[in-house]
PDB file of N, CA, C and O in Angstrom:
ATOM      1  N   UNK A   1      -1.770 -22.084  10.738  1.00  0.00           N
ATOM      2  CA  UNK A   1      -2.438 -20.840  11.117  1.00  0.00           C
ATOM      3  C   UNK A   1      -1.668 -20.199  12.263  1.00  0.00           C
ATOM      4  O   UNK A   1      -1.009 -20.771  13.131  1.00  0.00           O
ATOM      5  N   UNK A   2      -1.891 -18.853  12.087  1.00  0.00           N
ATOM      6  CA  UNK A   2      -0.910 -17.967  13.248  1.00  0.00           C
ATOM      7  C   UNK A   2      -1.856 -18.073  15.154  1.00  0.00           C
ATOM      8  O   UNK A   2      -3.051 -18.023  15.444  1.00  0.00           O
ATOM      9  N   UNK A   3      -0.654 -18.220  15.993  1.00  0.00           N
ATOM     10  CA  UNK A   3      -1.592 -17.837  16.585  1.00  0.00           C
ATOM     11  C   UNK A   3      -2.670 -17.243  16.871  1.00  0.00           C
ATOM     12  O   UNK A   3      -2.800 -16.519  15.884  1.00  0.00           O
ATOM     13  N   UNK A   4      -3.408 -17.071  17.432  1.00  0.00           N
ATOM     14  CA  UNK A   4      -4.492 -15.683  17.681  1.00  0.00           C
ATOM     15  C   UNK A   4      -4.924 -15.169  19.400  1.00  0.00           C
ATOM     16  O   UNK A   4      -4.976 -15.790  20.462  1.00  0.00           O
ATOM     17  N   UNK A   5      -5.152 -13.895  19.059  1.00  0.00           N
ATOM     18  CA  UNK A   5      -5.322 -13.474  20.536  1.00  0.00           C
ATOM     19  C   UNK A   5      -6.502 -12.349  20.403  1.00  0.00           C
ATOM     20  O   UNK A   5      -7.122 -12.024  19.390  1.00  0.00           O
ATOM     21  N   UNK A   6      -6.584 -12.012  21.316  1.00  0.00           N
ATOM     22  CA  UNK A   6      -7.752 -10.442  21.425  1.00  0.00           C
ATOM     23  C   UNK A   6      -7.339  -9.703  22.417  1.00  0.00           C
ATOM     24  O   UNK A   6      -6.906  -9.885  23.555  1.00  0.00           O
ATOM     25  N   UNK A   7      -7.681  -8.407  21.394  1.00  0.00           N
ATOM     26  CA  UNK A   7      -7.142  -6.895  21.699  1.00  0.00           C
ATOM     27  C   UNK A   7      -9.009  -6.483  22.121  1.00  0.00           C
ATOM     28  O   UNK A   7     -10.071  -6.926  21.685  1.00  0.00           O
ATOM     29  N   UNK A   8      -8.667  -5.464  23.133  1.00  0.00           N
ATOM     30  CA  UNK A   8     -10.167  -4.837  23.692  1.00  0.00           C
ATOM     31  C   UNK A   8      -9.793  -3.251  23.112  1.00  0.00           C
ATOM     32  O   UNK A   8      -8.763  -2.676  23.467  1.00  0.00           O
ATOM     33  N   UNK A   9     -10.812  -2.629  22.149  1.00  0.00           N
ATOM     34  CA  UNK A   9     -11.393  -1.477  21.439  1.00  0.00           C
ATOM     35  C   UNK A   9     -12.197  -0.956  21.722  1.00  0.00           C
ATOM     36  O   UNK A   9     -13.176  -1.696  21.812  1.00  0.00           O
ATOM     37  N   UNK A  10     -12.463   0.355  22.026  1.00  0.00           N
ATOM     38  CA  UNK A  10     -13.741   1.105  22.215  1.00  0.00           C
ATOM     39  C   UNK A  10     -15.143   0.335  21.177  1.00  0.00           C
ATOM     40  O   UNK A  10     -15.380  -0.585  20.394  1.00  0.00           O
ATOM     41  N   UNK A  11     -15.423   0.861  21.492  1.00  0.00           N
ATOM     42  CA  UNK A  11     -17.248   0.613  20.282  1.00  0.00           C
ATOM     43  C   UNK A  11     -16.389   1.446  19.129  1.00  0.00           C
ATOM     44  O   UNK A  11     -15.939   1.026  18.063  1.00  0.00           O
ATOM     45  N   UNK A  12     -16.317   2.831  19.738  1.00  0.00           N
ATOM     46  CA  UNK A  12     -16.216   4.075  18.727  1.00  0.00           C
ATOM     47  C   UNK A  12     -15.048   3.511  17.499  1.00  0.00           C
ATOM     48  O   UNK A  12     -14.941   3.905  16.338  1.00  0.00           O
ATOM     49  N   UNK A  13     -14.190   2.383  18.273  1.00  0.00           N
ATOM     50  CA  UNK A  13     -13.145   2.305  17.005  1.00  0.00           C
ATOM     51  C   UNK A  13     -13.613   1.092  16.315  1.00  0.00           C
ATOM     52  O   UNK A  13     -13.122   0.859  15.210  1.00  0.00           O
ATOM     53  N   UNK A  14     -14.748   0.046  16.947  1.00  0.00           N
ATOM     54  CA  UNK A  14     -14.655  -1.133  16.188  1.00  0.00           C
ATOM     55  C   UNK A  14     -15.321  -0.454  15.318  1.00  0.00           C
ATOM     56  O   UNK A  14     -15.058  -0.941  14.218  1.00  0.00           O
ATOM     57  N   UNK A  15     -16.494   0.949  15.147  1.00  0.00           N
ATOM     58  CA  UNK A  15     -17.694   0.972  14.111  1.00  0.00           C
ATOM     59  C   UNK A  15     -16.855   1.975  13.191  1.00  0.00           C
ATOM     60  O   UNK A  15     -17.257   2.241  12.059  1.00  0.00           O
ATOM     61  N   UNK A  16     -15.690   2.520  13.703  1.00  0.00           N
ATOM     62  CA  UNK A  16     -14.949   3.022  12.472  1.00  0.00           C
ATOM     63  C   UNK A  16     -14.429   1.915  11.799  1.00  0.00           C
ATOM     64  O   UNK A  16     -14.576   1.718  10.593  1.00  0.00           O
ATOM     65  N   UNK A  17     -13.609   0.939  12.843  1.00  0.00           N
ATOM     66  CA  UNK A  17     -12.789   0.089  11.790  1.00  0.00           C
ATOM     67  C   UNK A  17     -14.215  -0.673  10.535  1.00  0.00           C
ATOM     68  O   UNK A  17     -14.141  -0.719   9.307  1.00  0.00           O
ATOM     69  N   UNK A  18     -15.302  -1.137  11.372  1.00  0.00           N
ATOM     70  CA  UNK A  18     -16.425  -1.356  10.589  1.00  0.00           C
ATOM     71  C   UNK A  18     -16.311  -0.788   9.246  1.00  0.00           C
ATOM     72  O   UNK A  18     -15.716  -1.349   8.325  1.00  0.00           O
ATOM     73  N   UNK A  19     -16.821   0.194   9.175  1.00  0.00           N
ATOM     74  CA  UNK A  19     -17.160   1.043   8.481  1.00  0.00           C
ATOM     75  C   UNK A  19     -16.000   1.109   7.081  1.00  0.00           C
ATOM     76  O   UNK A  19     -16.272   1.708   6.041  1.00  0.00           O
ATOM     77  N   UNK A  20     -14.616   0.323   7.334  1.00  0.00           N
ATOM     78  CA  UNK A  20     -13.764  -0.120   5.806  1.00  0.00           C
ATOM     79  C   UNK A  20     -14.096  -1.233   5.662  1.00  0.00           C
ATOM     80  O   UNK A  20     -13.928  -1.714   4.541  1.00  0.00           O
ATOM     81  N   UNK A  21     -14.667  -2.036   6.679  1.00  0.00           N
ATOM     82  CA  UNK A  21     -15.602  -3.570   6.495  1.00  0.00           C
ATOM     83  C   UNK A  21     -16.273  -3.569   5.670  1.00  0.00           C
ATOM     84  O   UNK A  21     -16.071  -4.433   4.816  1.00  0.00           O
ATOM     85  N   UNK A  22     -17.461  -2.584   5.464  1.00  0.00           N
ATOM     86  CA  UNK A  22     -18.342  -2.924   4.373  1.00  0.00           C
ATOM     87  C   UNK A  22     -18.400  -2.869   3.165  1.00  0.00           C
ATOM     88  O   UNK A  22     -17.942  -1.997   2.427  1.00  0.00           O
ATOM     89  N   UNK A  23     -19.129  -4.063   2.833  1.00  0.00           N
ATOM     90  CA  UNK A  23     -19.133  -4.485   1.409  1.00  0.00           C
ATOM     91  C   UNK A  23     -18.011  -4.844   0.886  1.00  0.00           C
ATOM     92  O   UNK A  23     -17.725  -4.685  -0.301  1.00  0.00           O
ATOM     93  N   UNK A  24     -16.975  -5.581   2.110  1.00  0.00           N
ATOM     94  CA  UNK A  24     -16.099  -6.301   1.282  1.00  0.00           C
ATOM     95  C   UNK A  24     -15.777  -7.422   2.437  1.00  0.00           C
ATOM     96  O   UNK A  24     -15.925  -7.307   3.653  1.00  0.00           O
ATOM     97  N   UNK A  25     -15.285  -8.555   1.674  1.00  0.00           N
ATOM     98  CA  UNK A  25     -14.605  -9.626   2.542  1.00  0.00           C
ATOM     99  C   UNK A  25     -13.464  -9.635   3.802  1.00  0.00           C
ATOM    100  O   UNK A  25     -13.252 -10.592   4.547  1.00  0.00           O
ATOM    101  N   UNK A  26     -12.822  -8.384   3.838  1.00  0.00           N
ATOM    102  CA  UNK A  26     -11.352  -8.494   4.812  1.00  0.00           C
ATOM    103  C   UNK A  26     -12.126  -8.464   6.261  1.00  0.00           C
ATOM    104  O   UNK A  26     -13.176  -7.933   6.624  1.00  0.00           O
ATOM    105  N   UNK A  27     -11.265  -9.171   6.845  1.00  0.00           N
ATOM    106  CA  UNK A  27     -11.333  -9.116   7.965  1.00  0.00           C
ATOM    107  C   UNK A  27     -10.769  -8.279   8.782  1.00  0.00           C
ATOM    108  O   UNK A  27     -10.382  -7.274   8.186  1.00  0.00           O
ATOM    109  N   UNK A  28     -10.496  -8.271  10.246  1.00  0.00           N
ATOM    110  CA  UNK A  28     -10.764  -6.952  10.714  1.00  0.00           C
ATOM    111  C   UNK A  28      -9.135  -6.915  10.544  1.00  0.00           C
ATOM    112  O   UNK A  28      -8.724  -6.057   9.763  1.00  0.00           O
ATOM    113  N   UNK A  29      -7.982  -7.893  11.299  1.00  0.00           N
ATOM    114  CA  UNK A  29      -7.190  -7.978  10.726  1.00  0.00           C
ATOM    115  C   UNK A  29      -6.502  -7.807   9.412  1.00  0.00           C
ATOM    116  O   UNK A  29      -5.306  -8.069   9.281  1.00  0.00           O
ATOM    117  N   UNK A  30      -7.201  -7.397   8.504  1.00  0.00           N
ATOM    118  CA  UNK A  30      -6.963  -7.151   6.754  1.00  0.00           C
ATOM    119  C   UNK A  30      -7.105  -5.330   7.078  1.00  0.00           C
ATOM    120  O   UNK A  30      -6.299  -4.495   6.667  1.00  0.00           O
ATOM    121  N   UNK A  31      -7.988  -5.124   7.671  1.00  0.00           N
ATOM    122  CA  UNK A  31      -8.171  -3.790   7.514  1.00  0.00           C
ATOM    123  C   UNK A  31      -6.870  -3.126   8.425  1.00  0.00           C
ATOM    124  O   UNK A  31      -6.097  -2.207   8.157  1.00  0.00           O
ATOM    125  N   UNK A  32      -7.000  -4.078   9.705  1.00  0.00           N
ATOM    126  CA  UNK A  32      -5.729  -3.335  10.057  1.00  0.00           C
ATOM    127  C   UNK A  32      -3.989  -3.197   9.712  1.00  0.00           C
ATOM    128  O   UNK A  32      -3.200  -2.286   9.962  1.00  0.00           O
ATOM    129  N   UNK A  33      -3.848  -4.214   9.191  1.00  0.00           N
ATOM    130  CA  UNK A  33      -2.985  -4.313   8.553  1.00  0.00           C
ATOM    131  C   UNK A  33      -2.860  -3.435   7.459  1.00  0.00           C
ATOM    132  O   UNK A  33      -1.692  -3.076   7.313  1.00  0.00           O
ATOM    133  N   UNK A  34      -3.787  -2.876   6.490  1.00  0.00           N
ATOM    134  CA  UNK A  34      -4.066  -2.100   5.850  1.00  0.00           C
ATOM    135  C   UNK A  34      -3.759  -0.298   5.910  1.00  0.00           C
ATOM    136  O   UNK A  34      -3.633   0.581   5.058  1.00  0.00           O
ATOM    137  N   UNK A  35      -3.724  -0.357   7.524  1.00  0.00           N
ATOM    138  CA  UNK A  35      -3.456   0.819   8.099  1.00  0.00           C
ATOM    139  C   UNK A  35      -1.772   0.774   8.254  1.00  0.00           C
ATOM    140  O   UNK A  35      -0.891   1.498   7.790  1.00  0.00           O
ATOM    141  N   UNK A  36      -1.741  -0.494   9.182  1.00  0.00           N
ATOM    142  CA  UNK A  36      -0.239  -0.173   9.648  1.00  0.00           C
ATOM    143  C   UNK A  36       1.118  -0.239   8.277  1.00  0.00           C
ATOM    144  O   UNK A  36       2.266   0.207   8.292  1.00  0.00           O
ATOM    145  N   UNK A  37       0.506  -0.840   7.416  1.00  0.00           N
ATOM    146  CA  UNK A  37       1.717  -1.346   6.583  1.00  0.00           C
ATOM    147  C   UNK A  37       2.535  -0.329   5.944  1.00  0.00           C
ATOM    148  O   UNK A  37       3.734  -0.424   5.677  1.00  0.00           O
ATOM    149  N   UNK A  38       1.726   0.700   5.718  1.00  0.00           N
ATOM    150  CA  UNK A  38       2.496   2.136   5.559  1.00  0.00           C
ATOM    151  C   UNK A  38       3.985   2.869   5.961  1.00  0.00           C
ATOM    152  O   UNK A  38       4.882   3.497   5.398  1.00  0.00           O
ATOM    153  N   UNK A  39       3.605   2.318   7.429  1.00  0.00           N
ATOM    154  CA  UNK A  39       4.024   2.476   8.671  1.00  0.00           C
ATOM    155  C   UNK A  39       5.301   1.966   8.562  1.00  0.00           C
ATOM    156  O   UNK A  39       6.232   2.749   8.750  1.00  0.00           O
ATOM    157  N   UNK A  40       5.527   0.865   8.308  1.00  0.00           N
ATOM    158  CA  UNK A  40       6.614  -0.514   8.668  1.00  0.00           C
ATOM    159  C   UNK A  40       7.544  -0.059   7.446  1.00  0.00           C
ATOM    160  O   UNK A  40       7.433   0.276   6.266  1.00  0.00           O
ATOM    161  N   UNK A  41       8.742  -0.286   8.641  1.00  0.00           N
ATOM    162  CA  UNK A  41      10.249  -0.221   6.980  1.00  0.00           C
ATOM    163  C   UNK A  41       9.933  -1.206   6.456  1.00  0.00           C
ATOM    164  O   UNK A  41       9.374  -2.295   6.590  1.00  0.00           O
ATOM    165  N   UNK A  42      10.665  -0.252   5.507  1.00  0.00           N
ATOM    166  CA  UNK A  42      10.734  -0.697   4.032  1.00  0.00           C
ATOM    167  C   UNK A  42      11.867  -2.066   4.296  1.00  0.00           C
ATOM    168  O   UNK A  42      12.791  -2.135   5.107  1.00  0.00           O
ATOM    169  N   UNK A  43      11.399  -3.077   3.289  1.00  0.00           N
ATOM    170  CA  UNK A  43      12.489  -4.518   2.871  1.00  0.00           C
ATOM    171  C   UNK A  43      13.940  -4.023   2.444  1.00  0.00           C
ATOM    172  O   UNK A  43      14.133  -3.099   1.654  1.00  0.00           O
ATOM    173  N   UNK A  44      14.789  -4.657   2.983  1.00  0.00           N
ATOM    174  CA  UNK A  44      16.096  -4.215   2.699  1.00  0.00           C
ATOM    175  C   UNK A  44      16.242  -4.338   0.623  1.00  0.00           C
ATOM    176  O   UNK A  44      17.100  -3.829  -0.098  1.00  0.00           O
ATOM    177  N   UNK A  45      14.961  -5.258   0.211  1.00  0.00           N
ATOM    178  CA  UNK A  45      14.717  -5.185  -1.278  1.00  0.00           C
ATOM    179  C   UNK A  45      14.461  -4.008  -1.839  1.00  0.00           C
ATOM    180  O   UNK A  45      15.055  -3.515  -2.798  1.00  0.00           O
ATOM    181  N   UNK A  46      13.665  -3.607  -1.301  1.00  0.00           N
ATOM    182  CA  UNK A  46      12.612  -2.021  -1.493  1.00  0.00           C
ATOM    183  C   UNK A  46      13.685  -1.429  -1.440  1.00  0.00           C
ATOM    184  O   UNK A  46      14.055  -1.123  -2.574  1.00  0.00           O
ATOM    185  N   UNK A  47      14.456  -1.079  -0.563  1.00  0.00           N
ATOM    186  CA  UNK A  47      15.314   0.074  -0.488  1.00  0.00           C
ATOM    187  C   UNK A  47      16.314  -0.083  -1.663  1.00  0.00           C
ATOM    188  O   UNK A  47      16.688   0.926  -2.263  1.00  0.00           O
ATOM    189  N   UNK A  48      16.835  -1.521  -2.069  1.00  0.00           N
ATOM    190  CA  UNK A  48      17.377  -1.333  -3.094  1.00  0.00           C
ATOM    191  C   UNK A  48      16.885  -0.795  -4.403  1.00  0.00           C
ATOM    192  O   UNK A  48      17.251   0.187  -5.050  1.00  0.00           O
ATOM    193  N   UNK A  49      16.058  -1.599  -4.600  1.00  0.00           N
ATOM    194  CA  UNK A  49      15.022  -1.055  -5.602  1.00  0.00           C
ATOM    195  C   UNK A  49      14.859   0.537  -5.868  1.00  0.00           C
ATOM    196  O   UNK A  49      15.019   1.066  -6.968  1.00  0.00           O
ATOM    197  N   UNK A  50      14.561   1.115  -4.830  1.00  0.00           N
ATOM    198  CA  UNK A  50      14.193   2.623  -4.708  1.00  0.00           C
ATOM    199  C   UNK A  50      15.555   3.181  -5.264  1.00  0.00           C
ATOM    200  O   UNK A  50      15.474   4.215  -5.927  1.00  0.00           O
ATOM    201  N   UNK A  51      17.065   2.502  -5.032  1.00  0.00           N
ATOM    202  CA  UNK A  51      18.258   3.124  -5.072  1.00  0.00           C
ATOM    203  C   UNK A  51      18.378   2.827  -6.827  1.00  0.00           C
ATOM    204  O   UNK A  51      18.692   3.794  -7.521  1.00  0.00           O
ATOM    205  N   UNK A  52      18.208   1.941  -7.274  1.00  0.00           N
ATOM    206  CA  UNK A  52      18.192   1.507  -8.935  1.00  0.00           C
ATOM    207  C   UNK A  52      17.167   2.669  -9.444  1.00  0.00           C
ATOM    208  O   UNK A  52      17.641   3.554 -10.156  1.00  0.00           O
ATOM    209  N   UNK A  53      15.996   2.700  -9.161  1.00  0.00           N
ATOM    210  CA  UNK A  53      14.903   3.498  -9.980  1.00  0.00           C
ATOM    211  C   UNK A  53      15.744   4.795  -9.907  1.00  0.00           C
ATOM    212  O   UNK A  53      15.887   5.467 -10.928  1.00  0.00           O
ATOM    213  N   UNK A  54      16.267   5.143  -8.814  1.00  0.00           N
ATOM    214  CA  UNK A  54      16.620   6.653  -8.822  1.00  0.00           C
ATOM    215  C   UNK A  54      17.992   6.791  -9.675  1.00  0.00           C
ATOM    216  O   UNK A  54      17.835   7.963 -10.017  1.00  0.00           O
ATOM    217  N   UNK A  55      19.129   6.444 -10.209  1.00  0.00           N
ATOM    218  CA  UNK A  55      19.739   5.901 -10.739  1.00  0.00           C
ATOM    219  C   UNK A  55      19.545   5.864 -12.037  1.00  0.00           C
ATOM    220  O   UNK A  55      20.120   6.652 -12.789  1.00  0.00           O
ATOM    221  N   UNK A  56      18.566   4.786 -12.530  1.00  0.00           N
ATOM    222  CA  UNK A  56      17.747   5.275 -14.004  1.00  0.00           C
ATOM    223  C   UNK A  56      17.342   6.246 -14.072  1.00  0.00           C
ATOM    224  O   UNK A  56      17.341   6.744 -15.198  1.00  0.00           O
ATOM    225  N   UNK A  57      16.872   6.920 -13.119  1.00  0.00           N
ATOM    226  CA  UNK A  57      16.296   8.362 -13.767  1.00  0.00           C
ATOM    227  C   UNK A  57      16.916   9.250 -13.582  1.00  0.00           C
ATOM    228  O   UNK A  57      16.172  10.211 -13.781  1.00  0.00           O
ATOM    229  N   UNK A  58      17.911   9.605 -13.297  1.00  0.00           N
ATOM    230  CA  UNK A  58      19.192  10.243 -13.136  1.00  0.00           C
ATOM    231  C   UNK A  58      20.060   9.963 -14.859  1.00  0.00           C
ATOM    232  O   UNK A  58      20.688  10.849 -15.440  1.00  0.00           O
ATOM    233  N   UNK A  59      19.909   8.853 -15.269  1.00  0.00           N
ATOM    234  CA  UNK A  59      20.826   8.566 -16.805  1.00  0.00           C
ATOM    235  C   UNK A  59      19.320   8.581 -17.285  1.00  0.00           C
ATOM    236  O   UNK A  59      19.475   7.846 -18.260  1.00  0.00           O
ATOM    237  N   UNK A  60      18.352   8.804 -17.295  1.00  0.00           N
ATOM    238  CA  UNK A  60      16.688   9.196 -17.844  1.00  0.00           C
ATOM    239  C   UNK A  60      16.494   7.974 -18.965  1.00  0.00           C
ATOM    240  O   UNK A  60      16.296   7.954 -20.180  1.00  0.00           O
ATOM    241  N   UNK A  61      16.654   6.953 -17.911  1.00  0.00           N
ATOM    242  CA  UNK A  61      16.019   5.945 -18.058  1.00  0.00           C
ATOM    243  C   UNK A  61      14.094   5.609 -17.612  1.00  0.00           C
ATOM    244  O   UNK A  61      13.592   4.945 -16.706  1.00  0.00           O
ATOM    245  N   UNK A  62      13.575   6.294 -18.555  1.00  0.00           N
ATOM    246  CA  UNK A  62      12.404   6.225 -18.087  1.00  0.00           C
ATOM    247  C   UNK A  62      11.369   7.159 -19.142  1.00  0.00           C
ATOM    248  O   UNK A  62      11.456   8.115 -19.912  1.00  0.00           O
ATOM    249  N   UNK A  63      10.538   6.378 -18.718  1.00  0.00           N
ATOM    250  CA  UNK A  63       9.379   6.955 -20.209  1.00  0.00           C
ATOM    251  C   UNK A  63       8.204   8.148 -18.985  1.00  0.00           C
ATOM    252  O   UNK A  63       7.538   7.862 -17.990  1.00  0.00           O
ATOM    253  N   UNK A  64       8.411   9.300 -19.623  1.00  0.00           N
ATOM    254  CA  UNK A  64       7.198   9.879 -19.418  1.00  0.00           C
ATOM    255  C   UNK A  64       5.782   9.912 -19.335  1.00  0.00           C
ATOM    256  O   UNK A  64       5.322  10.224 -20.433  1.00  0.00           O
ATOM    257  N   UNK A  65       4.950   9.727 -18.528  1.00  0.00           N
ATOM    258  CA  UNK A  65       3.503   9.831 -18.790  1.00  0.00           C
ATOM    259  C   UNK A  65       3.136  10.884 -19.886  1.00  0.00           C
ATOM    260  O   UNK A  65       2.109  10.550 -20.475  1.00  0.00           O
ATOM    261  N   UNK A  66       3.361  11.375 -20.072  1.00  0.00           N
ATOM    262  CA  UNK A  66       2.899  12.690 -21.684  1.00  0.00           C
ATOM    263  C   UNK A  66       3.299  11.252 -22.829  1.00  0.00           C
ATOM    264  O   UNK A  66       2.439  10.606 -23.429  1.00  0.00           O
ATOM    265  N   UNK A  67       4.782  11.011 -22.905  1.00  0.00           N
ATOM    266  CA  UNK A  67       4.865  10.015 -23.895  1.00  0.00           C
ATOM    267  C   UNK A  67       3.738   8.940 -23.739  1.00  0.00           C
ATOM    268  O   UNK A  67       3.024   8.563 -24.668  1.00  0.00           O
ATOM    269  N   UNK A  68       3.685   8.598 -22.750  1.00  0.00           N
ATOM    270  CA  UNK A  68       2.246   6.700 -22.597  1.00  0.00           C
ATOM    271  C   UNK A  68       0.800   6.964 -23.318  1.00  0.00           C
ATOM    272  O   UNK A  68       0.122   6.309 -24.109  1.00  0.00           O
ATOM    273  N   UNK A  69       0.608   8.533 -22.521  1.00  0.00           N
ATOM    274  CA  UNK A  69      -0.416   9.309 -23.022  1.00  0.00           C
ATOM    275  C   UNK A  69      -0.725   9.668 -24.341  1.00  0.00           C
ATOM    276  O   UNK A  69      -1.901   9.841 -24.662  1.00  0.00           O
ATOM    277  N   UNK A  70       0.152   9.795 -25.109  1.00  0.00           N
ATOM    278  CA  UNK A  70       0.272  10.455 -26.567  1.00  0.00           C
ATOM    279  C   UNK A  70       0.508   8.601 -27.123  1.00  0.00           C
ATOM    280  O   UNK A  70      -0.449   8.226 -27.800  1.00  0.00           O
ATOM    281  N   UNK A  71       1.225   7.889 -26.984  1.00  0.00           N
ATOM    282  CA  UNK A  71       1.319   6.649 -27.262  1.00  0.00           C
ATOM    283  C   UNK A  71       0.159   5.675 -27.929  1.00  0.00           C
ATOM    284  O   UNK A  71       0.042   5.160 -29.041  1.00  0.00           O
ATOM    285  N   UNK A  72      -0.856   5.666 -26.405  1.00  0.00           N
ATOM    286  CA  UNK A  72      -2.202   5.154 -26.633  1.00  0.00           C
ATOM    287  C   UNK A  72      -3.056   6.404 -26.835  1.00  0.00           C
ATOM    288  O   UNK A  72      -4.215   5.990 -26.844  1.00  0.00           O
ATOM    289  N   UNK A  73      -3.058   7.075 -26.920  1.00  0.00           N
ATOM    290  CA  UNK A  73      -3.916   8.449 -27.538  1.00  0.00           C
ATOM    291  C   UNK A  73      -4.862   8.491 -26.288  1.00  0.00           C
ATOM    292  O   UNK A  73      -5.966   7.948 -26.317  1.00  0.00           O
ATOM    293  N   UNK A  74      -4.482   9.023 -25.408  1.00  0.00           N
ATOM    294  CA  UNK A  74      -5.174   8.875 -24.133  1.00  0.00           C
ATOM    295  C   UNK A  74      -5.569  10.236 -23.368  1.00  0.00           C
ATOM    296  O   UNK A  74      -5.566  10.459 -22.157  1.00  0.00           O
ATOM    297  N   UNK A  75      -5.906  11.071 -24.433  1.00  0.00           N
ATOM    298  CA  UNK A  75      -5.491  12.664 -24.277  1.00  0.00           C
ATOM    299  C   UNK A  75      -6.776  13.221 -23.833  1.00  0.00           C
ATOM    300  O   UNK A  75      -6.880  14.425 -23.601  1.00  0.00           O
TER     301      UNK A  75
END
């Protein structure tokens, strides 16, 4: 297990952070993490990745949503 420590929050932010609390299991840590991860660069993987996808779709390697749509008759 990771260390642990405590951070001091207004009321006003624990009953917001609350408030993605309910009715589900994460902890408060889950929620925040939830926020920041957005945030954080990207894996030197990701970035490759992002450089391949763009690449295929440049030689239009890639199926259209109209095609998936018409596919499974999803119209």
């Amino acid at each position: 297990m990771q260390e642990q420590t405590s951070i001091r929050v207004s009321k006003n932010l624990l009953n917001a952070l609350g408030q993605f609390k309910e009715g589900s299991n994460d902890s408060y840590e889950d929620i925040i993490w939830d926020f920041l991860e957005p945030h954080l660069e990207l894996s030197v993987q990701a970035k490759k990745d992002i450089e391949t996808s763009k690449k295929e779709f440049k030689r239009g390697e890639f199926v259209s949503f109209e095609h998936i749509k018409e596919k499974f008759n999803l119209k």
